[in-house]
C-alpha positions in Angstrom: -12.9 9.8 -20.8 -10.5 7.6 -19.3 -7.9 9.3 -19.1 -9.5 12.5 -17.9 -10.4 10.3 -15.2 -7.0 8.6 -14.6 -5.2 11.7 -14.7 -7.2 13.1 -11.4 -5.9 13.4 -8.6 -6.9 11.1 -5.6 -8.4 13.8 -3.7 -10.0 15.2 -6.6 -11.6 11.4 -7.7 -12.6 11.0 -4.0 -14.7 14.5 -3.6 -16.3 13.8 -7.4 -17.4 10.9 -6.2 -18.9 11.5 -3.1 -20.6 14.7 -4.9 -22.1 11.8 -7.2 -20.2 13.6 -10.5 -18.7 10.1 -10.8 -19.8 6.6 -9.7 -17.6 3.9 -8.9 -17.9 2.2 -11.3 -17.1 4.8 -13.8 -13.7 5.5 -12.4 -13.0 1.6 -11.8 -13.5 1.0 -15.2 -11.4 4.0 -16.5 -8.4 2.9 -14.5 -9.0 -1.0 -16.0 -9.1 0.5 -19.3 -6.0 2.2 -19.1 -4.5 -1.0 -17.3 -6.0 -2.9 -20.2 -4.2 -0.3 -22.9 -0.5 0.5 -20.6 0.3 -2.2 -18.6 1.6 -4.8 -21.3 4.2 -2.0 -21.8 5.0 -1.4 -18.6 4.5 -4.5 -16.3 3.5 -2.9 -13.0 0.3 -5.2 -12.7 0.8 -8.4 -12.0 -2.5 -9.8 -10.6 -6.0 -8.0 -11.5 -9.8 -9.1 -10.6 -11.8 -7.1 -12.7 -14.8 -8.7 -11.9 -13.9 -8.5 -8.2 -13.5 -4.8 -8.3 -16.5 -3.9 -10.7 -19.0 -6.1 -8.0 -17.5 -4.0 -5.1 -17.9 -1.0 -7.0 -21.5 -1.2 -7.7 -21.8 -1.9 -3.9 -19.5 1.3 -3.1 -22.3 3.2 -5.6 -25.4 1.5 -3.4 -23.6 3.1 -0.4 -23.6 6.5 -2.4 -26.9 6.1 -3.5 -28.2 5.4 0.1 -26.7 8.4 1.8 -24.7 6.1 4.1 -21.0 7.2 5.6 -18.4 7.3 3.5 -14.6 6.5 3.8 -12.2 9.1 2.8 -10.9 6.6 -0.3 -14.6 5.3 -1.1 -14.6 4.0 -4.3 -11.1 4.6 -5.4 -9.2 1.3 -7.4 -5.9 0.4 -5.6 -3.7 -2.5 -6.4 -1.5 -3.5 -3.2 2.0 -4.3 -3.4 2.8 -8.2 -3.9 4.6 -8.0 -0.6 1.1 -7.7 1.1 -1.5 -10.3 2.6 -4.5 -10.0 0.6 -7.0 -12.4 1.3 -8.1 -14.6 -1.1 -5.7 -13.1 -3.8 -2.4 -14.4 -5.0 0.3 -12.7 -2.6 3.6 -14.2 -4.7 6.8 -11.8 -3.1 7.9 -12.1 -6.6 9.1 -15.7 -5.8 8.2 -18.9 -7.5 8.1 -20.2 -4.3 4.6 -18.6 -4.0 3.0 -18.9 -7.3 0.1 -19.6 -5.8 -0.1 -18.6 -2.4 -3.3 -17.2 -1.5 -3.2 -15.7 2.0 -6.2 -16.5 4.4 -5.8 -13.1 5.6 -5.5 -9.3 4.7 -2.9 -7.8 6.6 -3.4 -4.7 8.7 -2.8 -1.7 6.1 -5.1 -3.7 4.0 -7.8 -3.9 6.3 -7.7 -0.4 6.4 -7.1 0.8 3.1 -10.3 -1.1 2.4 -12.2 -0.2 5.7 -11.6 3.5 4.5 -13.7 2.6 0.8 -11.0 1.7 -1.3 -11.6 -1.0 -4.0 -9.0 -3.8 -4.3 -8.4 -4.0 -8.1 -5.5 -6.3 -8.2 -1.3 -6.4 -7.3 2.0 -4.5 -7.8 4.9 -5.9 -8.8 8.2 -6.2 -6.5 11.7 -7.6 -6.9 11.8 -11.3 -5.6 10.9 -11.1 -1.8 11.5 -7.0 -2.2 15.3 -7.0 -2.1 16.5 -4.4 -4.3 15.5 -1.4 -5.6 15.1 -2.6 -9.1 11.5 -4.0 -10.2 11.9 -7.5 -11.7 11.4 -11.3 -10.5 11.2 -14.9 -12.5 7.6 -15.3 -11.9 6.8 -11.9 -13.7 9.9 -10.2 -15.4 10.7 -6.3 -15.2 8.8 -3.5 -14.6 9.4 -0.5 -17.1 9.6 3.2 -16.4 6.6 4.7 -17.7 9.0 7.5 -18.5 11.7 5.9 -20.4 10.4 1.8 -21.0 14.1 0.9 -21.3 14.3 1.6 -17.9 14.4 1.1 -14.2 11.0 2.0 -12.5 13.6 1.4 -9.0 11.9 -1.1 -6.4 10.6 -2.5 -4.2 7.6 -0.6 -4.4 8.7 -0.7 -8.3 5.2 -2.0 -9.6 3.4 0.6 -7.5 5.4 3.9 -8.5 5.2 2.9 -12.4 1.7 2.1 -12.2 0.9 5.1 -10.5 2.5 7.7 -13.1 1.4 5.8 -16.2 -2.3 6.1 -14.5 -3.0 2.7 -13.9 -4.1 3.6 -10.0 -4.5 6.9 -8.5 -2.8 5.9 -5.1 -0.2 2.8 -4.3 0.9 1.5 -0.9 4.3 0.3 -0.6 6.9 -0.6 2.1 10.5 1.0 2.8 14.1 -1.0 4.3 16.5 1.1 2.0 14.4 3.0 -0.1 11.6 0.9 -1.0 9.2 3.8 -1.2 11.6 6.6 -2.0 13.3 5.5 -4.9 10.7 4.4 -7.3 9.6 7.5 -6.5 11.8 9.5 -7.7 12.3 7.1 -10.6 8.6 7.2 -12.1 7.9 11.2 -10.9 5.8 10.4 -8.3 5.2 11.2 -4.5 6.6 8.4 -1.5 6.7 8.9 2.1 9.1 6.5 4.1 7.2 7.2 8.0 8.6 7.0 11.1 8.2 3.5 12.2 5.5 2.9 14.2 3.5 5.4 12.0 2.1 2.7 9.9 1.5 -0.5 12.0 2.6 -3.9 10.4 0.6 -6.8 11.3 1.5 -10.0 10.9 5.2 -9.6 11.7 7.7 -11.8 12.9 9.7 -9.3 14.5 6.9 -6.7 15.7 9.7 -4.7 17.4 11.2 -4.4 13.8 12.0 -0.8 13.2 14.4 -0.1 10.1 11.6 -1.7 7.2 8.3 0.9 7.6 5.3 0.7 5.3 3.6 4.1 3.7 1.7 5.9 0.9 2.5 7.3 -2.5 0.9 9.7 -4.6 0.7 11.6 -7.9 0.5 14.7 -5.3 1.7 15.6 -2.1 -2.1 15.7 -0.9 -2.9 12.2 -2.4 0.2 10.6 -0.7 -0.9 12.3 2.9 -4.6 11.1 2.3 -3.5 7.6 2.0 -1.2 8.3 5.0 -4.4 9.6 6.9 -5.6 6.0 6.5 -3.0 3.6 6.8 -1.2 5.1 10.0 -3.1 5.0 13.9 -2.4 3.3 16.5 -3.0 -0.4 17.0 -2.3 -2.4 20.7 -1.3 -5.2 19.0 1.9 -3.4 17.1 4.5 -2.6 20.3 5.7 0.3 18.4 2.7 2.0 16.8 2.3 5.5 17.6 -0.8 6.9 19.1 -1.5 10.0 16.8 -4.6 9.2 14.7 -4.1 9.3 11.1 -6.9 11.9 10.7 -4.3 14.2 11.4 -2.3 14.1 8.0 -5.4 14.1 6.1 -5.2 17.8 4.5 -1.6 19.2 5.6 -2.1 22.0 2.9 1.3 23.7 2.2 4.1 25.9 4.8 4.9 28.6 4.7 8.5 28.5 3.8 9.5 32.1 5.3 12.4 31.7 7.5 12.6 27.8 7.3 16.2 26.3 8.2 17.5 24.1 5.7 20.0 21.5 5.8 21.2 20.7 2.1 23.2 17.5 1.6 24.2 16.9 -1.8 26.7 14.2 -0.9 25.6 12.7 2.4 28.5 15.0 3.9 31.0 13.2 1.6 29.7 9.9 2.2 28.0 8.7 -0.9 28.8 9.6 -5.2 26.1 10.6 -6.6 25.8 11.1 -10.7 26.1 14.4 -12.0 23.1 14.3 -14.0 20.9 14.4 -10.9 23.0 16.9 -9.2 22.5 19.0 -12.1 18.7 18.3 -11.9 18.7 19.1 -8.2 20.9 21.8 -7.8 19.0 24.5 -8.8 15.7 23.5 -7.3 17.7 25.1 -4.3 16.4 28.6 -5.4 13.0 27.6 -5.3 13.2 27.0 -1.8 15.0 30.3 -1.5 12.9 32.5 -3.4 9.5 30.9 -0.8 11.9 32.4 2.3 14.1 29.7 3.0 17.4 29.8 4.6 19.5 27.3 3.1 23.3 25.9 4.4 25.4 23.1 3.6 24.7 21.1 6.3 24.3 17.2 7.4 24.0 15.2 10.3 26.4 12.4 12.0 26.1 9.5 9.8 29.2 7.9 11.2 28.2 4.2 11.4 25.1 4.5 10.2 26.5 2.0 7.1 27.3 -0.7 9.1 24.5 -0.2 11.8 21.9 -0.3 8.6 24.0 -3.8 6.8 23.6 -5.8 9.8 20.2 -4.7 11.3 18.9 -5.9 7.4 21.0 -8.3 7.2 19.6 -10.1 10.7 16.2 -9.3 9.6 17.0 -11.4 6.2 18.3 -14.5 8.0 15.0 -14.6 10.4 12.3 -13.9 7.5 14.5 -15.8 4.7 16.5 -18.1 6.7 14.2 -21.0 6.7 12.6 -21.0 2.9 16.9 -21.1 1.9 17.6 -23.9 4.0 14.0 -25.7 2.8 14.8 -25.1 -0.8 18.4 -24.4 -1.3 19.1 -23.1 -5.1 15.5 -21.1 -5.0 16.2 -17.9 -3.7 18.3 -15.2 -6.2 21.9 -14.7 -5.1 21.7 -11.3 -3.9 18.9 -12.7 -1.5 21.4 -15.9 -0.8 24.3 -13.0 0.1 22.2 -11.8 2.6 21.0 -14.1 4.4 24.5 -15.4 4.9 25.7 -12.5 6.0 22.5 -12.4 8.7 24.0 -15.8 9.8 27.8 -14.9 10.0 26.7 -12.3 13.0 27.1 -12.5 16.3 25.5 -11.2 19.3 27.8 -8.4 19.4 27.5 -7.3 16.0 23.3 -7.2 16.6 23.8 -5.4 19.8 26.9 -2.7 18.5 24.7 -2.0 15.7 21.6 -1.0 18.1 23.9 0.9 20.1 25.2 3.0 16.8 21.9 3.5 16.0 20.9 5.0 19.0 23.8 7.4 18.9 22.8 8.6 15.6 18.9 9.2 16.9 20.4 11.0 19.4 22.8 13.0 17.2 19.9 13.5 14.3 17.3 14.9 17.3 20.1 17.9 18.1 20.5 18.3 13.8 17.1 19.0 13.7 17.3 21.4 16.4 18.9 23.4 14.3 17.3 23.0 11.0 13.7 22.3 10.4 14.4 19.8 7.2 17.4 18.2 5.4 17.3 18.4 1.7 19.4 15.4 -0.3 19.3 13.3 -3.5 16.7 10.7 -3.5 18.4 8.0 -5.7 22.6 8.8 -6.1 21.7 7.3 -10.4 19.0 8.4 -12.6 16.9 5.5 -14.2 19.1 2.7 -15.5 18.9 0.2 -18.4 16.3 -2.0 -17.5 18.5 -5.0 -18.0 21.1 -4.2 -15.6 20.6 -6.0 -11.6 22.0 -2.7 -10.1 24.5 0.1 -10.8 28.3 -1.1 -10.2 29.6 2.5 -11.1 28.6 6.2 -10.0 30.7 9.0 -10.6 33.7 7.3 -11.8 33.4 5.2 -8.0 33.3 0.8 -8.2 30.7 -0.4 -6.4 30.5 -4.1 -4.8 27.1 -5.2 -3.7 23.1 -4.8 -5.1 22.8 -2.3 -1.9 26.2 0.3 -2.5 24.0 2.2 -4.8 20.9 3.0 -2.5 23.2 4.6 0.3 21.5 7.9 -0.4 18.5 6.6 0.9 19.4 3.8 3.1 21.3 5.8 5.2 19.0 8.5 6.2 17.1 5.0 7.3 19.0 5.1 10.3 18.3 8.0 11.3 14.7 7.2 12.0 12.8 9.9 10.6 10.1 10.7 7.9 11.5 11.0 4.7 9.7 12.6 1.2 10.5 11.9 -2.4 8.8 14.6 -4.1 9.2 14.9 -8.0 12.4 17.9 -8.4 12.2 17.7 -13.0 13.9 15.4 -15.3 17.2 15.4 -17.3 17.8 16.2 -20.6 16.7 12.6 -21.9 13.3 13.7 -19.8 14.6 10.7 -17.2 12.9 11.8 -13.5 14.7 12.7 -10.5 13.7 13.2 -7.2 14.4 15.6 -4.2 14.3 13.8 -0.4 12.6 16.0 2.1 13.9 15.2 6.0 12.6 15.9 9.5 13.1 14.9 12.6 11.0 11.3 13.9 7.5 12.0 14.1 7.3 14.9 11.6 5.2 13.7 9.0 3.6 16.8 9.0 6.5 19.1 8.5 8.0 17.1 5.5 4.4 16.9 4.1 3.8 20.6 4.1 7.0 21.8 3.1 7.2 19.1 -0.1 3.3 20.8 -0.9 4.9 23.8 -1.1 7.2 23.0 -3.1 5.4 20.8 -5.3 2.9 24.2 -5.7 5.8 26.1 -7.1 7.8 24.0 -9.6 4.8 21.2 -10.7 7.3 19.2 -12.3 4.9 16.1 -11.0 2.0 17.2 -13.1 4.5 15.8 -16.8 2.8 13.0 -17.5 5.1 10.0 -19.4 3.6 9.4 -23.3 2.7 6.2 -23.2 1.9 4.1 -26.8 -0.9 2.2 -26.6 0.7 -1.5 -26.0 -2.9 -4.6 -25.2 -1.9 -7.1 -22.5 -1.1 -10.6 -24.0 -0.6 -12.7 -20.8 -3.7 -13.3 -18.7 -3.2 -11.2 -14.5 -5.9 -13.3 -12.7 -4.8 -14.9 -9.8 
């Protein structure tokens, strides 16, 4: 029974329950089973409240019970990302500096997510203070693949991808910089939506103009992912850059029609970035999928000239402000790759800031008349497949050196830039059954044409439907915090 019920999708759980098929409690219960039987094998949870979750449930099934309006996630489990304000539970940014921190207040998208029904169950794990997009921290170690447990589940949103494919939570929320959302995606064969920004508000921030680090949804399915979307994004006064769409309108994109769709395929970032053959060989022939629903497909990509630099020192300033202090307040506690860049935040000067602005706003500008003339850009997720789970970051792709912890997200960072939604929608695995996934690209604001075209992909291959074989593996450290 429990994993019939894990294995559901979102929007499937969601109508059973309001149809009364399935209480709250029943499906809370399922999904801290299977927590209970995969996570000491996997590591995505990192705090849980059973008790906590089971009390809200039997409220959630009182609501039921009483005929009284229901949110669109009532009485679905969801573990937030350990990067978000939770009130009253340990929010630790993967950091021994916060141990035990225990916000005083939710932030905005977790105000939401619960204001829509959904029942807080417990937290994902992240790299320390989410930099990287590998899963591991001193305060709780690595997160696995559920796929392949020796390894990467990718990061930052690391805990939330691996703990949604090995059924732990039927939906995660998660935040994007580089690739955040989009390449634990496409490591653990799930569904991630980087937004535009503005799509999701962010509140509290300390730079509320901040528009290169976005939070979104993933999914098992394209539909789950968009439901969460539906509920996290709206407008908010408060946020400077929020859009003023209401998030009702992703709720049920449903699938394109791909006739006569202009395609954009990108394999290398138009020379810019190596990328391993094994997941060209993956993606390569997912192109006749496309082709064989009526698209038109053309090597193609937009100006990304600058968009390396413009995307180093935009993080790399939003580092020294959010990081800056707690380095100079407890030199030797921060990991070196977070030490690197924050220093290079502080070697900048006005004029780098301001020529990086500049560059990006050149490339906006340059990706708005791209997407004139093709309705999506298609392009590897992740430029690796799943590495060891012992190694900090790739230093090698395609017989290429690379230097820093970011050289080997370029693939994703750099269509950052450009300002746009981007999709990570499962695309099949290798030969050692490792997952890769397929970035889907619009034009900002088009949340809705990536959605529907991924759905109809997703409708014709289903690679998202392999679930990974998990052994059953009982926790042996305690997750309440």
């Amino acid at each position: 029974m429990t994993d019939d019920i894990c294995h559901l999708d979102a929007t499937d759980l969601a109508a059973r329950i309001r149809r009364r098929e399935l209480s709250s409690r029943e499906v809370v219960q399922a999904h801290l089973d299977r927590i209970a039987q995969a996570n000491g094998a996997v590591n995505a949870i990192v705090t849980l409240d059973p008790e906590g979750a089971l009390t809200a449930a039997a409220a959630a099934d009182e609501r039921t019970a009483h005929g009284e309006p229901l949110g669109p996630l009532h009485g679905l489990p969801i573990a937030h990302k350990d990067t978000h304000l939770t009130r009253g539970m340990r929010t630790t940014h993967g950091s021994p500096l916060f141990a035990d921190h225990i916000p005083d207040q939710d932030e905005l998208l977790v105000q939401r997510i619960a204001a829509a029904g959904a029942i807080r169950i417990g937290k994902t794990n992240v790299p320390e203070f989410a930099a990287g997009s590998h899963t591991f921290n001193p305060l709780f170690g690595a997160t696995r693949n559920p796929y392949a447990l020796d390894r990467s589940a990718g990061g930052s949103s690391g805990g939330a991808a691996a703990a949604l494919a090995a059924g732990m939570q039927p939906l995660a929320d998660g935040s994007d910089m580089g690739g955040s959302l989009r390449n634990p995606a496409s490591f653990c064969n799930v569904v991630g939506l980087r937004p535009t920004p503005g799509r999701v508000p962010s509140l509290p921030a300390a730079n509320a103009w901040e528009t290169l680090a976005v939070a979104g949804p993933m999914g098992r399915t394209v539909a789950d992912t968009a439901l969460l979307l539906s509920v996290m994004a709206g407008p908010d006064d408060r946020c400077p850059i929020a859009l003023d769409e209401p998030g009702s309108a992703f709720r049920s994109p449903g699938a394109a029609d791909l006739s006569g769709l202009r395609i954009a395929w990108a394999p290398d970032l138009g020379g810019r970035v190596p990328v391993d053959p094994e997941v060209l060989a993956v993606l390569e022939p997912q192109l006749k999928v496309f082709e064989q629903l009526g698209g038109r497909i053309e090597p193609a990509c937009p100006d990304l000239d600058g968009a390396d630099e413009a995307f180093r020192t935009l993080r790399a300033q939003e580092f020294d402000l959010g990081l800056g202090p707690l380095l100079d307040a407890h030199p030797g506690a921060l990991k070196p790759s977070v030490v690197w860049n924050i220093e290079e935040g502080r070697r900048l000067s006005g004029g780098d800031i301001a020529r990086a602005h500049a560059a990006r706003t050149r490339l906006h500008l340059a990706a708005t008349g791209f997407f004139d003339a093709y309705d999506v850009l298609l392009a590897p997720v992740s430029q690796v497949v799943p590495f060891p789970v012992e190694l900090e970051y790739p230093t090698e792709i395609a017989g290429q050196r690379l230097h820093t912890y970011l050289d080997w997200m370029r693939s994703a960072y750099l269509v950052s830039v450009l300002g746009g939604p981007a999709l990570s929608v499962p695309a099949g695995f290798t030969p050692e059954g490792l997952p890769v996934g397929l970035q889907i690209i619009a034009r900002p604001r088009a949340e809705l044409t990536v959605l529907r075209v991924g759905a109809a992909y997703e409708a014709a291959t289903r690679h998202g439907r392999r679930r990974p074989d998990l052994p059953p593996t009982p926790l042996t450290t305690p997750l309440a915090g």
